[in-house]
C-alpha positions in Angstrom: 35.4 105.1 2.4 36.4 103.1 -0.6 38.7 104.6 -3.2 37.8 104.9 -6.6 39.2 102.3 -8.9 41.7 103.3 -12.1 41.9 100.7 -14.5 45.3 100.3 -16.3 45.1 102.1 -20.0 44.3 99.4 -22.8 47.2 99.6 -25.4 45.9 101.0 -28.8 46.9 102.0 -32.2 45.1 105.3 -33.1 44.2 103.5 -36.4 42.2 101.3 -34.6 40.3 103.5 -32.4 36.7 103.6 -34.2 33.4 103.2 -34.0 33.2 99.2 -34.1 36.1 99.3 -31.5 35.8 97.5 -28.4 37.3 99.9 -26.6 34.8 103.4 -27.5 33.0 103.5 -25.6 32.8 106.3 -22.7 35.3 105.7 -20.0 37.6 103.4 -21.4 40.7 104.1 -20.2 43.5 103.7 -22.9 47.1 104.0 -23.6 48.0 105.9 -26.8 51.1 106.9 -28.6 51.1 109.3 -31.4 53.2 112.6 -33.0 52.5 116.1 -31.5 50.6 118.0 -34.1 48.8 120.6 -32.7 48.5 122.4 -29.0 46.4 124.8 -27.8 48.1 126.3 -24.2 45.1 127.8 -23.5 42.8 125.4 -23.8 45.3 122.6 -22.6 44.6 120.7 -25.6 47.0 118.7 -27.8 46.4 117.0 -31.3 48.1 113.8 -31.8 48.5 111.0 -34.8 49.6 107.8 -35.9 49.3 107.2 -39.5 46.0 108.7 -41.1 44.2 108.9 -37.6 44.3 111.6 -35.0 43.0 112.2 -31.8 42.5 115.0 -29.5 43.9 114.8 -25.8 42.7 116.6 -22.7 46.5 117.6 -21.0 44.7 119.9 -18.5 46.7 117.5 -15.5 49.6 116.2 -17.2 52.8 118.7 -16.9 54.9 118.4 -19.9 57.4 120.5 -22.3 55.2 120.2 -25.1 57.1 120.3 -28.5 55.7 119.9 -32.1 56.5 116.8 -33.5 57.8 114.7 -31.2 56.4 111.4 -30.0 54.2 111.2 -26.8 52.1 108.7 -24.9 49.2 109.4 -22.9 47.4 107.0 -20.6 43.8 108.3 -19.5 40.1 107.9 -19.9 38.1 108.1 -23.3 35.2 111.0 -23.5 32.7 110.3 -26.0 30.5 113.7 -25.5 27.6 113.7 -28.8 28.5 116.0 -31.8 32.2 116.4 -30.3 35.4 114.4 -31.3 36.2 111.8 -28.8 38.8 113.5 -26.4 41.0 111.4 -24.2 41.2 113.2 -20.5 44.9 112.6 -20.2 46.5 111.3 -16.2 49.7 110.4 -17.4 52.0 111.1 -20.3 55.7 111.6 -21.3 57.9 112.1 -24.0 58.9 109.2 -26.1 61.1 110.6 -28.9 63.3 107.8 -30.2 60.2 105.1 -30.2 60.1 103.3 -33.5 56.4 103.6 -34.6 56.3 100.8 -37.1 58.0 98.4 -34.6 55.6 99.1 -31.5 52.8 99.0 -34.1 54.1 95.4 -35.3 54.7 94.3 -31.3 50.9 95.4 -30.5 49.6 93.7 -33.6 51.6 90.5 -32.2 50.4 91.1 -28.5 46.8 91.2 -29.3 47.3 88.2 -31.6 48.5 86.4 -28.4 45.7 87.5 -26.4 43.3 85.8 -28.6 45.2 83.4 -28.9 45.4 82.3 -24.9 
């Protein structure tokens, strides 16, 4: 019986998480970083942002100390469900307090460059 591939989580910058993005679309599995700004223990369902954009996450499998406002990264799979915010169903994540947002937007904006570049 073959096991199921998991693809590793695309880096992303909430910003750029639209629409026109290549990577919404249903399944995509991403890595995201962002500040703690809401969660719902019931539910299981946290509220993070970078910037001016925000996105829900799906924490129903991930085991952390949540605590408002600090920093967290979350790698899992993208659900686009109609009328509904996106929702990221979240395998991993983990405290990052200390993390520099501007600088690990700058090295993302400078890895992608090289990407396109190659």
């Amino acid at each position: 019986m073959a096991s199921p591939v998991v693809n590793s989580g695309a880096l992303i910058i909430l910003e750029d998480l639209k629409p026109s993005s290549p990577h919404y679309q249903d399944g995509a599995s991403l890595r995201v970083t962002g500040k703690l700004e809401e969660y719902n223990v019931e539910t299981a369902v946290a509220v993070i942002a970078d910037g001016s954009a925000t996105l829900k996450i799906d924490t129903q499998y991930v085991k952390l100390q949540y605590r408002l406002g600090s920093i967290y990264q979350f790698i899992g799979e993208l659900r686009l469900e109609s009328d509904i915010e996106p929702i990221l169903k979240a395998r991993v994540g983990r405290n990052v307090d200390g993390i520099d947002l501007n600088l690990y937007r700058q090295s993302l904006k400078l890895l992608k460059e090289f990407q396109l570049s190659s």
